[in-house]
Backbone bond lengths (Angstrom), bond angles and torsions (degrees), N, CA, C in turn:
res aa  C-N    CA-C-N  psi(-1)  N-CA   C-N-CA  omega(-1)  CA-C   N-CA-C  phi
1 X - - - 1.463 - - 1.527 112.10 -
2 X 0.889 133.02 12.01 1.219 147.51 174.02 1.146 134.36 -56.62
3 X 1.726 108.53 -17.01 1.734 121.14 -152.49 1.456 69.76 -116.56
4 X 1.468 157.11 21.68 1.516 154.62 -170.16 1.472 103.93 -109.02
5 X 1.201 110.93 98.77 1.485 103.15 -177.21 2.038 120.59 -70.83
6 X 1.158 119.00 150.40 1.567 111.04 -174.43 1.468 128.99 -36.69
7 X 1.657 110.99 -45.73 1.563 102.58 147.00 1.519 145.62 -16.54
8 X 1.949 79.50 -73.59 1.687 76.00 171.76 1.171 132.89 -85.21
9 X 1.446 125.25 -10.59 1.401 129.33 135.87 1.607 122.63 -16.11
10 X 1.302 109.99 -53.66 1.469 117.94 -160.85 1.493 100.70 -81.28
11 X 1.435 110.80 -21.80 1.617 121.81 -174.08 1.618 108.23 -85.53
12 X 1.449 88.58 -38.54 1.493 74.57 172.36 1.943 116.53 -75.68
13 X 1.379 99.79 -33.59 2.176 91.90 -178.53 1.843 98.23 -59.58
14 X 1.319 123.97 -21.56 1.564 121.76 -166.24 1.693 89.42 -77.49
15 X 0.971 129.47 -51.62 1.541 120.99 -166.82 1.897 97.58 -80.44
16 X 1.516 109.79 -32.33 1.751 73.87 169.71 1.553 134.26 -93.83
17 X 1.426 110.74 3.47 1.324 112.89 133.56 0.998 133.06 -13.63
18 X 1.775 91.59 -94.95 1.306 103.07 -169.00 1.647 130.00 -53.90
19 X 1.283 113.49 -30.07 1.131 147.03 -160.91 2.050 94.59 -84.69
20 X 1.098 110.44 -34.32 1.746 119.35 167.57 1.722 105.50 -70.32
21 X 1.744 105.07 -43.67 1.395 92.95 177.26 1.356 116.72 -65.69
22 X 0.840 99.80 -47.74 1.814 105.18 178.50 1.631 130.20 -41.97
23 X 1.385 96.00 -25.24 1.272 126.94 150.87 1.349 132.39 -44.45
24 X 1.219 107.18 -46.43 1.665 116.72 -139.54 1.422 143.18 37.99
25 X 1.718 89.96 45.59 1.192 100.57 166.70 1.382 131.80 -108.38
26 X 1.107 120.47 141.67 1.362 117.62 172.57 1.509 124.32 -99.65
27 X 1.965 108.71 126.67 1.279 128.53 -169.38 2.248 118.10 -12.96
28 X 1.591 86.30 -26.11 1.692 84.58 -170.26 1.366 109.35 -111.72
29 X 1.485 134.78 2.38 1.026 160.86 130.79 1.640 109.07 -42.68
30 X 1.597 114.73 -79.85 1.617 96.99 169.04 0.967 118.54 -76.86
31 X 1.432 153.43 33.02 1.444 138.30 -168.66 2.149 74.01 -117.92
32 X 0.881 130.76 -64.70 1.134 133.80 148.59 2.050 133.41 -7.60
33 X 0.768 111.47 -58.77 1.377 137.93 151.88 1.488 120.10 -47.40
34 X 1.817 113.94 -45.57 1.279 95.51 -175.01 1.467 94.22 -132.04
35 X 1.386 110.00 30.03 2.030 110.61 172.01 1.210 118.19 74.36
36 X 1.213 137.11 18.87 1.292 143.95 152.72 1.369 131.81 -72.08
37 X 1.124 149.22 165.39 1.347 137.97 159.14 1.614 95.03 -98.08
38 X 1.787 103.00 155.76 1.291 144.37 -166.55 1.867 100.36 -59.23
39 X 1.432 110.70 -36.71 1.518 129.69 -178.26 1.694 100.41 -62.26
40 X 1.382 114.85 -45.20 1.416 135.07 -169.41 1.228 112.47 -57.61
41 X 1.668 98.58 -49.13 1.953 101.71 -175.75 1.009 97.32 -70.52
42 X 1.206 113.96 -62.41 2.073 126.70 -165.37 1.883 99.97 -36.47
43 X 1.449 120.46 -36.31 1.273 116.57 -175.61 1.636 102.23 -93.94
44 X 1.684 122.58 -6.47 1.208 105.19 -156.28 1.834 79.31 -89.94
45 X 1.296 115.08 -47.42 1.861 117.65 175.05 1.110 107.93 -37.56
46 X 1.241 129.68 -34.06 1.915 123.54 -163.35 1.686 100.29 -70.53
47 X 1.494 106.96 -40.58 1.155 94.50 -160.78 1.681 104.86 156.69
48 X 1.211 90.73 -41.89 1.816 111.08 -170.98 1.435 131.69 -73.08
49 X 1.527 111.23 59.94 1.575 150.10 -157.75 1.892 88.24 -80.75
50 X 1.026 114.98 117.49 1.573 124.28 164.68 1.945 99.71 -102.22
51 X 1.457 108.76 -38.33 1.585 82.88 -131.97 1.995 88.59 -135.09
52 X 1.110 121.91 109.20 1.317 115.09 -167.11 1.943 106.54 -64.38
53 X 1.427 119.58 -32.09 1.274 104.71 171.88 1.862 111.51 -66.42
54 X 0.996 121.37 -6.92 1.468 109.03 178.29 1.546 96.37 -86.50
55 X 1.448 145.95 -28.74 1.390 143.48 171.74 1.354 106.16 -63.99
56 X 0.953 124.77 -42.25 1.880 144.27 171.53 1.404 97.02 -25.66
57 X 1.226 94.67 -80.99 1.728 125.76 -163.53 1.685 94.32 -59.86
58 X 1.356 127.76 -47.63 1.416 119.87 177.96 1.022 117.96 -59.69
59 X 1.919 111.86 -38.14 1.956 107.65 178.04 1.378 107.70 -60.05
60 X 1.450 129.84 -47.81 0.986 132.96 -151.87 1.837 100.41 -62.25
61 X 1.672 106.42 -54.36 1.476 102.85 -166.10 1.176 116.53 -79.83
62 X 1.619 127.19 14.41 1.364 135.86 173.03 1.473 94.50 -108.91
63 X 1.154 133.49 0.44 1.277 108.51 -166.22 1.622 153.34 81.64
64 X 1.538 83.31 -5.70 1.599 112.45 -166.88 1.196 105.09 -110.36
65 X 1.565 110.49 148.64 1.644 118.89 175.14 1.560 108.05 -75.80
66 X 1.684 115.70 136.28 1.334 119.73 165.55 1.527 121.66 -40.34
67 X 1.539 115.24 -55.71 2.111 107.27 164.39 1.332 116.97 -42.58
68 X 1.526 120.04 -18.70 1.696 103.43 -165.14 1.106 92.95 -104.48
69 X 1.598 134.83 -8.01 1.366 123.57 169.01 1.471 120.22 -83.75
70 X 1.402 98.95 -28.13 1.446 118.81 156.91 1.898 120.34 -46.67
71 X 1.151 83.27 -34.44 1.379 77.23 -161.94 1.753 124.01 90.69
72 X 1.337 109.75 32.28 1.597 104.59 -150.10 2.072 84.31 -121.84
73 X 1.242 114.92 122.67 1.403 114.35 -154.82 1.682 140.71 42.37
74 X 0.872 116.35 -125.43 1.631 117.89 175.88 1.700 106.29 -67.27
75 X 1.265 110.26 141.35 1.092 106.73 164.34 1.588 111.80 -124.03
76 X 1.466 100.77 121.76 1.683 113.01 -173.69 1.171 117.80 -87.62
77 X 1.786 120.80 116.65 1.241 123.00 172.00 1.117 147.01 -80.38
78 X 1.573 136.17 43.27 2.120 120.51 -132.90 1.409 112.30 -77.06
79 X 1.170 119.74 41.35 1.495 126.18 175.29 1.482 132.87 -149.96
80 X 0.902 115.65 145.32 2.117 110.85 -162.21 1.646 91.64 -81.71
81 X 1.156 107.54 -36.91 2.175 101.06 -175.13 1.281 98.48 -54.60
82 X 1.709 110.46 -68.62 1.498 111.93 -159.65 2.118 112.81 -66.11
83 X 0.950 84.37 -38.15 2.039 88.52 158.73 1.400 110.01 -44.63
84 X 1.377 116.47 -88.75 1.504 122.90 179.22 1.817 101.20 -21.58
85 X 1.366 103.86 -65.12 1.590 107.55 -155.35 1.465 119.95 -55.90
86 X 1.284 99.06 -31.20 1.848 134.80 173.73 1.865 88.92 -61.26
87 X 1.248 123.76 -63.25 1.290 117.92 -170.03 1.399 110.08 -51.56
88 X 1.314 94.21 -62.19 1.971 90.75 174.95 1.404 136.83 -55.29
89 X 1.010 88.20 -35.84 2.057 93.58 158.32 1.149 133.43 -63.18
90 X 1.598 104.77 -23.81 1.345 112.64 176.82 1.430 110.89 -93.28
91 X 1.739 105.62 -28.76 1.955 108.55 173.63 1.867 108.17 -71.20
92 X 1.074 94.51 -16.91 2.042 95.18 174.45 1.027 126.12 -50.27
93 X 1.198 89.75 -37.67 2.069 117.25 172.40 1.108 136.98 -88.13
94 X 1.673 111.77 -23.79 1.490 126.92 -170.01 1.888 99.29 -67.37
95 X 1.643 77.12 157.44 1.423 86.76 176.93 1.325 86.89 -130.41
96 X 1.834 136.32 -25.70 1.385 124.86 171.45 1.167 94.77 -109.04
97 X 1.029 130.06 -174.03 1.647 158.76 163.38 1.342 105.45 -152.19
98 X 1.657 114.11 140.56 1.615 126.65 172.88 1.344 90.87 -160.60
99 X 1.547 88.00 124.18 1.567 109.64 -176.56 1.739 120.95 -138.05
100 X 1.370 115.52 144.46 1.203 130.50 157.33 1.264 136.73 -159.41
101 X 1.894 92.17 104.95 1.262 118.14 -167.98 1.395 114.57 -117.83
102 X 1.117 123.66 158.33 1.540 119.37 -159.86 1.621 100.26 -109.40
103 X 1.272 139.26 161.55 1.588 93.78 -28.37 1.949 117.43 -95.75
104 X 1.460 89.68 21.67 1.339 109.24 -176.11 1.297 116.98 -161.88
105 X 1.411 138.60 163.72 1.232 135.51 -126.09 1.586 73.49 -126.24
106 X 1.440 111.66 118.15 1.664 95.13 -175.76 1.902 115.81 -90.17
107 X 1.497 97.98 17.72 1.823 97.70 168.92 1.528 96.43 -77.39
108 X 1.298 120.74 -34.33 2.051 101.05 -168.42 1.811 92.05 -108.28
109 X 0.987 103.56 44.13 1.655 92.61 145.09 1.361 148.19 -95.22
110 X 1.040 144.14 -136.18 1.660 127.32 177.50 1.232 98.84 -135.67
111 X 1.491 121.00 156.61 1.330 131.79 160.79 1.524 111.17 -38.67
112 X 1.348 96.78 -54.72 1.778 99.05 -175.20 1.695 105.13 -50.91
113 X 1.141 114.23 -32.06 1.698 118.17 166.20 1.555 112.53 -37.86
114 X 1.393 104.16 -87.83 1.080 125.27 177.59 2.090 109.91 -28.42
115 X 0.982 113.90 -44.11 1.410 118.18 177.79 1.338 108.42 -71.76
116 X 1.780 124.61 -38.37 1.579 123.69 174.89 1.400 108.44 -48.66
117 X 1.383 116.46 -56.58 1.661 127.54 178.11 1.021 114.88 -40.80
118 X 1.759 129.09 -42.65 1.182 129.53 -163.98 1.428 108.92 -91.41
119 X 1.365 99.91 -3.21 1.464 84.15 145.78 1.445 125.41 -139.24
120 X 1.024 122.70 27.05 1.346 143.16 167.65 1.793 111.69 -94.35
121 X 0.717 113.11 -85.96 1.297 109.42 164.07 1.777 128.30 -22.05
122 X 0.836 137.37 -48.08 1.337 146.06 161.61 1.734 111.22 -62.76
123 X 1.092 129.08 -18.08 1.153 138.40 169.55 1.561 113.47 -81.38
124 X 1.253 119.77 -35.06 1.560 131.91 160.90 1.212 120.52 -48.67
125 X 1.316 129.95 -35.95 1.180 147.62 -169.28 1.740 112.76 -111.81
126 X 1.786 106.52 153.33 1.215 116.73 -174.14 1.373 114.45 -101.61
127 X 1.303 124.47 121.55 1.788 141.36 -172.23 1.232 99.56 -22.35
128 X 1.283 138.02 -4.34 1.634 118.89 161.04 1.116 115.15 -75.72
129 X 1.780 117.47 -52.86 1.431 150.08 178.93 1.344 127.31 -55.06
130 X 1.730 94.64 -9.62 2.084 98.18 -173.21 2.109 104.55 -60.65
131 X 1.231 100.02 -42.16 1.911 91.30 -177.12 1.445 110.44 -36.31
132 X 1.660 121.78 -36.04 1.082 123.86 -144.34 1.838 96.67 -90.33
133 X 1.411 106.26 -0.48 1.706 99.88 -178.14 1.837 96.42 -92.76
134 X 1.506 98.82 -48.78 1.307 122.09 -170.92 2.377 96.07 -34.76
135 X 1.520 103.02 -63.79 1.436 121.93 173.79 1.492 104.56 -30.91
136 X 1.909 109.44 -48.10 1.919 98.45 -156.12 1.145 93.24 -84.04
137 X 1.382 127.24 -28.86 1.578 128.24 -161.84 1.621 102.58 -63.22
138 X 1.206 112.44 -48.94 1.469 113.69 -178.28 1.404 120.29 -70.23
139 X 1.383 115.74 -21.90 1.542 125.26 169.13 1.360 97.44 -73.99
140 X 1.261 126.94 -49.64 1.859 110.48 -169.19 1.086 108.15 -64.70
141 X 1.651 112.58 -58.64 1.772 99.75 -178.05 1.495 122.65 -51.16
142 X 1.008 141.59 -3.35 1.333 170.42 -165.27 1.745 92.40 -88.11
143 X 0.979 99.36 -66.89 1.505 116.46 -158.53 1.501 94.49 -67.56
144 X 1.294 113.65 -43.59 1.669 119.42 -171.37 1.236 103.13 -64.66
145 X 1.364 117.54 -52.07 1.408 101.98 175.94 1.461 128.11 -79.36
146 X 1.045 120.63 -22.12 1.268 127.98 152.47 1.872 114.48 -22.45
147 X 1.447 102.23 -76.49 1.610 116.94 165.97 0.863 126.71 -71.67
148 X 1.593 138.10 21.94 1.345 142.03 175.08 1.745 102.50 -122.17
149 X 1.391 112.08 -22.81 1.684 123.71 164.35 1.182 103.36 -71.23
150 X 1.402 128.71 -76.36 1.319 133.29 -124.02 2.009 94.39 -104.68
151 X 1.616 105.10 -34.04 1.867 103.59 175.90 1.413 112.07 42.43
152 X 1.281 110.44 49.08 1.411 114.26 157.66 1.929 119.04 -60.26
153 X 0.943 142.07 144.77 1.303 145.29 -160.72 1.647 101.01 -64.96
154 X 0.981 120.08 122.40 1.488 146.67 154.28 1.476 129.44 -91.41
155 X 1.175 110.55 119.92 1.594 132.87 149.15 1.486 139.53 -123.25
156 X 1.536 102.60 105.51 1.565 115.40 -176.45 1.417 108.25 -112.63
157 X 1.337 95.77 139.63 1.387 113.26 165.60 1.523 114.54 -118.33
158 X 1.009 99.00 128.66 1.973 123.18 -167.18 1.816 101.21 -101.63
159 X 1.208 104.06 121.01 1.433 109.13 173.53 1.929 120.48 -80.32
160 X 1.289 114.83 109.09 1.690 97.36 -168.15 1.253 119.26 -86.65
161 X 1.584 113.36 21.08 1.641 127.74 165.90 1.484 92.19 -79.43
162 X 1.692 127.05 -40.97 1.337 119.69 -152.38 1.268 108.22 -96.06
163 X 1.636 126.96 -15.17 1.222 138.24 162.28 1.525 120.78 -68.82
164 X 1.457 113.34 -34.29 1.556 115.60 -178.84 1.838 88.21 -71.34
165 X 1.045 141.36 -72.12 1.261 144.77 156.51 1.551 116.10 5.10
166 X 1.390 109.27 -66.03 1.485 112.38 -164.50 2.098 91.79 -82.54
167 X 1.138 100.36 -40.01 1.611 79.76 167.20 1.236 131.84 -57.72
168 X 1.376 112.90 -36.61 1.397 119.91 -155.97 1.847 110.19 -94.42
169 X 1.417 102.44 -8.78 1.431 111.56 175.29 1.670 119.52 -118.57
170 X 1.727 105.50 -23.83 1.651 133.57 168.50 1.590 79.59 59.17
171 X 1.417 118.99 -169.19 1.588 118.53 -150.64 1.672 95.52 -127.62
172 X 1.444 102.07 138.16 1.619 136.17 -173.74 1.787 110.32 -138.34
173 X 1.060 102.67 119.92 1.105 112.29 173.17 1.766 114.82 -95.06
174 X 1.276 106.11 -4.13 1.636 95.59 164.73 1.606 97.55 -172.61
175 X 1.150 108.75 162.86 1.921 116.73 -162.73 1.609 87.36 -69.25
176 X 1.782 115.69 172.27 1.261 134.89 -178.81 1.501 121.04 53.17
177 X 0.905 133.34 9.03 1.489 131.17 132.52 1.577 126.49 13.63
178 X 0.704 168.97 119.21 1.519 167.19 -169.32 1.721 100.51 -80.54
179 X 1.155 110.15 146.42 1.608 116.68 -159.87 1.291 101.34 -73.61
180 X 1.553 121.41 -31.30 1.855 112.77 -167.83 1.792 95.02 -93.09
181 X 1.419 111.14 -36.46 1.605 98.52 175.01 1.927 105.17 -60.54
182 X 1.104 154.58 0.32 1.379 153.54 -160.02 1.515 91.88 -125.52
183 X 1.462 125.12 -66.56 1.560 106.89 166.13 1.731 129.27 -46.60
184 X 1.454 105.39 -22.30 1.121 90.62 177.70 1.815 104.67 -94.60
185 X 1.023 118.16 -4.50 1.445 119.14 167.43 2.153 116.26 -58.18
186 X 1.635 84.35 -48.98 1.527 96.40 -173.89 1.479 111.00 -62.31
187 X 1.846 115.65 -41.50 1.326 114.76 155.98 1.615 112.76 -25.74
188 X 0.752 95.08 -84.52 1.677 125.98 -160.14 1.689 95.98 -39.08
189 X 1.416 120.25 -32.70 1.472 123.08 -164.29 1.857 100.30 -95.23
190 X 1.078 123.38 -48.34 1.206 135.88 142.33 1.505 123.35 -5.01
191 X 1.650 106.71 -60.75 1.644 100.70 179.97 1.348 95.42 -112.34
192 X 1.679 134.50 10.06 1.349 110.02 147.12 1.769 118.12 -70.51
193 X 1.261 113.98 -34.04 1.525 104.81 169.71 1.221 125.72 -82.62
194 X 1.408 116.10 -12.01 1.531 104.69 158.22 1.862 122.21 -69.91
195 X 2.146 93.38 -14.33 1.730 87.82 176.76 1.759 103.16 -58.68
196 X 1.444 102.24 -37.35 1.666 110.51 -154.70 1.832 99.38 -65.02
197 X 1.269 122.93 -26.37 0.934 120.17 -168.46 1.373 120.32 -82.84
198 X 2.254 104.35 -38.18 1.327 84.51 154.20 1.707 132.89 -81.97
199 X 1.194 106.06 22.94 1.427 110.66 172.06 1.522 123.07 -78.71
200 X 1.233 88.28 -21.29 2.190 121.62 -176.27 1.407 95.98 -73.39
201 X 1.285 112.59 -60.25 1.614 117.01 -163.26 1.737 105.93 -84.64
202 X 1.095 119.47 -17.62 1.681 122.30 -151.60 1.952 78.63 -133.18
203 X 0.831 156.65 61.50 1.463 127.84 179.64 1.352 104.20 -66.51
204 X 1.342 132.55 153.39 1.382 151.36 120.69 1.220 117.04 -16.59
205 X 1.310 137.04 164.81 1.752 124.93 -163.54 1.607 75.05 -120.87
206 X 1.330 117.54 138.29 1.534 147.04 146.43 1.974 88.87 98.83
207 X 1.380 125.78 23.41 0.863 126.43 163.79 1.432 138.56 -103.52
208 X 1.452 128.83 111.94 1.721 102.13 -163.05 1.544 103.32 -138.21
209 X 1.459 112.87 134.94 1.439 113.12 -161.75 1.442 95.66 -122.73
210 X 1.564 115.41 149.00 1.756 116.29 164.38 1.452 116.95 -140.54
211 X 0.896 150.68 122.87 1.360 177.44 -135.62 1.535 105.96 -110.54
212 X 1.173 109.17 79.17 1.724 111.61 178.34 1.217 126.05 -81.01
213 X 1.034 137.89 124.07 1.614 141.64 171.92 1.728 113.00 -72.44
214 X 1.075 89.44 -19.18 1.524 89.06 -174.85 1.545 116.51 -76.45
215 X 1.247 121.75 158.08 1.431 117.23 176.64 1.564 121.22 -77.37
216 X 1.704 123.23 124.69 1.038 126.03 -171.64 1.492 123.54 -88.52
217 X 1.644 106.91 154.51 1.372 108.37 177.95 1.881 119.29 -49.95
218 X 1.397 107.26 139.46 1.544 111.78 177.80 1.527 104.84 -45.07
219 X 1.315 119.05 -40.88 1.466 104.46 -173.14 1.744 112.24 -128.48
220 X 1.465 106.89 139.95 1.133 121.73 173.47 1.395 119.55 -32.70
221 X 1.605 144.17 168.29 0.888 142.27 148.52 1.249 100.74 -176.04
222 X 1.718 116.25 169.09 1.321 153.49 -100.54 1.704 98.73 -168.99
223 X 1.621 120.20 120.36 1.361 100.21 149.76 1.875 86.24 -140.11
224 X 1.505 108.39 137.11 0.913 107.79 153.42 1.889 139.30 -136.31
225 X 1.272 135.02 145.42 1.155 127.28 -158.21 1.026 126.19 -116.32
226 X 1.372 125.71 129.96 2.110 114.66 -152.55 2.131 78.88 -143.16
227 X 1.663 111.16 132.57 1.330 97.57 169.46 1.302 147.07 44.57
228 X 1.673 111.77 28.21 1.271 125.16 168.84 1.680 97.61 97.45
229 X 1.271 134.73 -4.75 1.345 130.73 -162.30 1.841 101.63 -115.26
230 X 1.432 104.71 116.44 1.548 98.68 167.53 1.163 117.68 -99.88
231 X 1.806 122.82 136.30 0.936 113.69 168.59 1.826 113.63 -125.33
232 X 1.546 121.93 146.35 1.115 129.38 -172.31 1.543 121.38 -103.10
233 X 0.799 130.60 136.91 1.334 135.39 -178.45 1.487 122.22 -140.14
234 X 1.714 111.53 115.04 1.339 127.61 -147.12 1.701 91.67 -102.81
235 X 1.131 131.07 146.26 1.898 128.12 -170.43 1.806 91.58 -134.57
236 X 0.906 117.47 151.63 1.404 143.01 143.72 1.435 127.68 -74.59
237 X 1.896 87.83 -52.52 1.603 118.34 -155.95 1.533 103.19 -72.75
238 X 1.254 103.94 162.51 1.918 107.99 -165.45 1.417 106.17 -137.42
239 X 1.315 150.10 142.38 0.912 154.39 148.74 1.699 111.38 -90.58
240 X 1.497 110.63 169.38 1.632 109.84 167.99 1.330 105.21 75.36
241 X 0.875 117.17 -168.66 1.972 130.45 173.77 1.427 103.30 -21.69
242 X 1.771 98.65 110.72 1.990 89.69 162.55 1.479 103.57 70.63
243 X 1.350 124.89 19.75 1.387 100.73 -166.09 1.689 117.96 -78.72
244 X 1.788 120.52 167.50 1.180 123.88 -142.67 1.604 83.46 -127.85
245 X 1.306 124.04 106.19 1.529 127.89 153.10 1.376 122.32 -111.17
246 X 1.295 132.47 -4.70 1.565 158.93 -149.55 1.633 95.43 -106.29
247 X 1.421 117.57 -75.72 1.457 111.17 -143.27 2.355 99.41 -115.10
248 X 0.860 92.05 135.90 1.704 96.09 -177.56 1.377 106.28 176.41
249 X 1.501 92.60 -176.61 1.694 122.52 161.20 1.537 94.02 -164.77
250 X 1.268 105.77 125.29 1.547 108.77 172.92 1.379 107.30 -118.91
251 X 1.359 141.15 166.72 1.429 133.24 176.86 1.586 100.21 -148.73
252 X 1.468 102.39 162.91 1.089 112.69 161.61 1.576 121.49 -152.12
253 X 1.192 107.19 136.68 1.706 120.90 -162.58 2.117 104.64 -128.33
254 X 1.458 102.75 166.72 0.948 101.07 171.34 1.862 113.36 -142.42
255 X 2.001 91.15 43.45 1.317 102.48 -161.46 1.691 93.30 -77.54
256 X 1.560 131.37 143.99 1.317 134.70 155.89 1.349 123.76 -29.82
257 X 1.097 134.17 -35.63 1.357 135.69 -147.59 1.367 97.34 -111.74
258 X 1.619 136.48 -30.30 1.388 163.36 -166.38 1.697 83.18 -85.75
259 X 1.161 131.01 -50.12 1.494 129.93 -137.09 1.743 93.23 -99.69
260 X 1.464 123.92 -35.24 1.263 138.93 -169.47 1.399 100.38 -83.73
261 X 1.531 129.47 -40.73 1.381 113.60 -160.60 1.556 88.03 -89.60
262 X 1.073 119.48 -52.95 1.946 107.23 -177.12 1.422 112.59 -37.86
263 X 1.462 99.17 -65.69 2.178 119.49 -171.61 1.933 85.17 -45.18
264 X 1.322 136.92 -15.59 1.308 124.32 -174.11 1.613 104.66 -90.98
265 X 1.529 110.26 -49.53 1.565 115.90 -176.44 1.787 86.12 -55.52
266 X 0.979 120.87 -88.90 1.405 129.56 -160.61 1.668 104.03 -32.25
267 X 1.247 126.47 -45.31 1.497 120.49 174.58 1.667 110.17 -57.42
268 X 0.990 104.61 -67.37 1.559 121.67 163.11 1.698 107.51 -20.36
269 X 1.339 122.62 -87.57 1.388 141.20 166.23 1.944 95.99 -22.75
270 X 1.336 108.99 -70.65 1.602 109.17 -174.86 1.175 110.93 -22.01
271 X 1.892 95.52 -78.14 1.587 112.29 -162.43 1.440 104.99 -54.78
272 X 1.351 136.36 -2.91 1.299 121.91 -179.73 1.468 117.15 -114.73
273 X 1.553 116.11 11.71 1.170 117.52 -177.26 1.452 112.02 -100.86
274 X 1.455 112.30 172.13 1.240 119.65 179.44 1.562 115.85 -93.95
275 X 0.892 132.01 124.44 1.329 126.47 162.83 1.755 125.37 -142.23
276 X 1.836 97.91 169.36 1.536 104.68 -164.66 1.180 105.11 84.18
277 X 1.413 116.06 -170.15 1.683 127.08 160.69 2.093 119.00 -12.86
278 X 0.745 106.35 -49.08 0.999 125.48 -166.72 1.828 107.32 -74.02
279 X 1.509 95.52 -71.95 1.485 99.80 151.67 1.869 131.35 -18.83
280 X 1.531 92.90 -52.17 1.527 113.03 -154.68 1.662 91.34 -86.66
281 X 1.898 113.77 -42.70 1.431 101.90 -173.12 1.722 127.07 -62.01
282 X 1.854 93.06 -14.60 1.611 107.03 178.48 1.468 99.55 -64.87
283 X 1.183 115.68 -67.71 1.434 138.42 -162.08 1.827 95.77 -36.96
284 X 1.453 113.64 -57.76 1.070 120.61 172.13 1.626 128.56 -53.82
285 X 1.356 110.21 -15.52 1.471 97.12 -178.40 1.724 100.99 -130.90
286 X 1.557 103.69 26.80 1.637 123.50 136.97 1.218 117.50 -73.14
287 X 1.276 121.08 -52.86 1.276 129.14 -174.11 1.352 108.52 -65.79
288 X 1.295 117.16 -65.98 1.432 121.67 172.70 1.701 113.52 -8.84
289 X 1.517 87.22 -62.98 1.690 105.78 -157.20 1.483 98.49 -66.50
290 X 1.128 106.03 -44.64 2.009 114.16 -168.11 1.567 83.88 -48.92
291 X 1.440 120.20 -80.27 1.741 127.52 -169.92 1.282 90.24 -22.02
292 X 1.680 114.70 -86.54 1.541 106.22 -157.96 1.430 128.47 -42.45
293 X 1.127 111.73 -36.78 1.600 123.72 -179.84 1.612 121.71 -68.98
294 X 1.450 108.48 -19.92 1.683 133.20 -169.12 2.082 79.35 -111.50
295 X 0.599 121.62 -9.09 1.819 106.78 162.61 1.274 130.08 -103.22
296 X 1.205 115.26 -29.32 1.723 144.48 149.46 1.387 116.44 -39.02
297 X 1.488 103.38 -35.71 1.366 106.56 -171.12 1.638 129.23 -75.35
């Protein structure tokens, strides 16, 4: 392992991290598991890889292939914790971000967000599975603050097929809901897109949002760029309306050809979106309509 320069060292302890969270394991739990001491992992995550049979023994008890810890083509994710966590490691670094995630880019959301999830999310899942919401929740806020320190440059594009949607249904984590807990959901979705809207009219500095009419790709994705290096990140997983933390494979690569055909959809998507004023007056006569249609009822 020698020909591995310190970088990718450090890339590789970030993916077996994450890849432990995803787990639900905790550092003294696997250090345990595969005969190491607790000192060992904590240095094997930093970065500080001596011995390729001790990575061996880690792919194996995570479940994961040695190349994807490597970093050596695709890297396969089968879990919404270890995804998320993978994202944030990679936003630690960004100096851009370009995103499209449905139905909103959850770095410029609101606190009041963050509280919908917590209880939306746990409702998705079956009373064995609740730890595993408890895990993403603490990785996103993580992430939020992460990008509210450091404000590396952002570009999202917001789909307004997926916004009339998240108004018009506001967010449920599983069918039968009680009618005033679901109105108060639609509230709640309501003045998160009026945050986005004053984000349209008021932007944030190194922040830039566009409002596409066009129809978006089935799955989310991620490109972000730290030091000349792009990396992409493909999601399954869903937040908001219906959201999906249970069932996937997400990956992330930083192959050329992976990085060129997305960076093209996403250029593409740009030039056709609305933004600023214009942006914000759509946004506004989404909302409009959701109200009227949620009074009718």
């Amino acid at each position: 392992m020698a020909d591995i320069d310190k970088a990718s060292f450090r890339d590789i302890g970030a993916r077996l991290r994450a890849h432990r969270i995803g787990r639900g394991l905790g550092p003294e739990e696997l250090a345990t598991r595969i005969g190491i001491s607790r000192a060992a992992l904590y240095r094997a995550e930093k970065g500080e890889i001596t011995k390729i049979e001790t990575l061996a023994s880690i792919s194996r008890e995570l479940n994961v292939s040695l190349p994807s810890l490597l970093g050596v083509g695709i890297e396969y994710i089968p879990n919404a914790a270890a995804f998320f966590e993978r994202m944030r490691q990679l936003e630690e670094e960004a100096e851009q971000i370009i995103g499209l995630f449905s139905p909103i880019s959850y770095l410029v959301t609101t606190r009041e967000y963050d509280e919908i999830l917590r209880a939306v999310l746990p409702e998705s899942l079956s009373p064995e599975r609740q730890a595993e919401a408890g895990r993403i929740l603490d990785i996103l806020a993580a992430r939020k603050r992460s990008f509210s320190r450091r404000k590396p440059m952002l570009a999202s594009i917001i789909s307004a097929t997926d916004i009339e949607r998240f108004l018009r249904h506001g967010v449920e984590g599983r069918a039968g809901l009680a009618p005033d807990v679901l109105a108060g959901r639609r509230r709640a979705v309501v003045g998160e897109v009026r945050h986005i809207i004053g984000l349209l009219r008021n932007p944030d500095i190194g922040v830039q949002l566009g409002v596409s009419p066009e129809p978006f790709p089935s799955t989310s994705f991620q490109i972000t760029r730290a030091g000349g290096t792009a990396t992409l990140t493909v999601s399954p997983f869903r937040l908001g309306h219906d959201p999906n933390i249970s069932l996937g494979v997400g990956f992330v690569t930083s192959a050329p050809e992976a990085i060129e055909l997305h960076d093209g959809i996403a250029r593409a998507l740009w030039q056709g979106s609305l933004r600023g004023p214009a942006a914000a007056d759509h946004l506004e006569s989404l909302v409009q309509r959701a109200q009227e249609a949620a009074g009718a009822r």
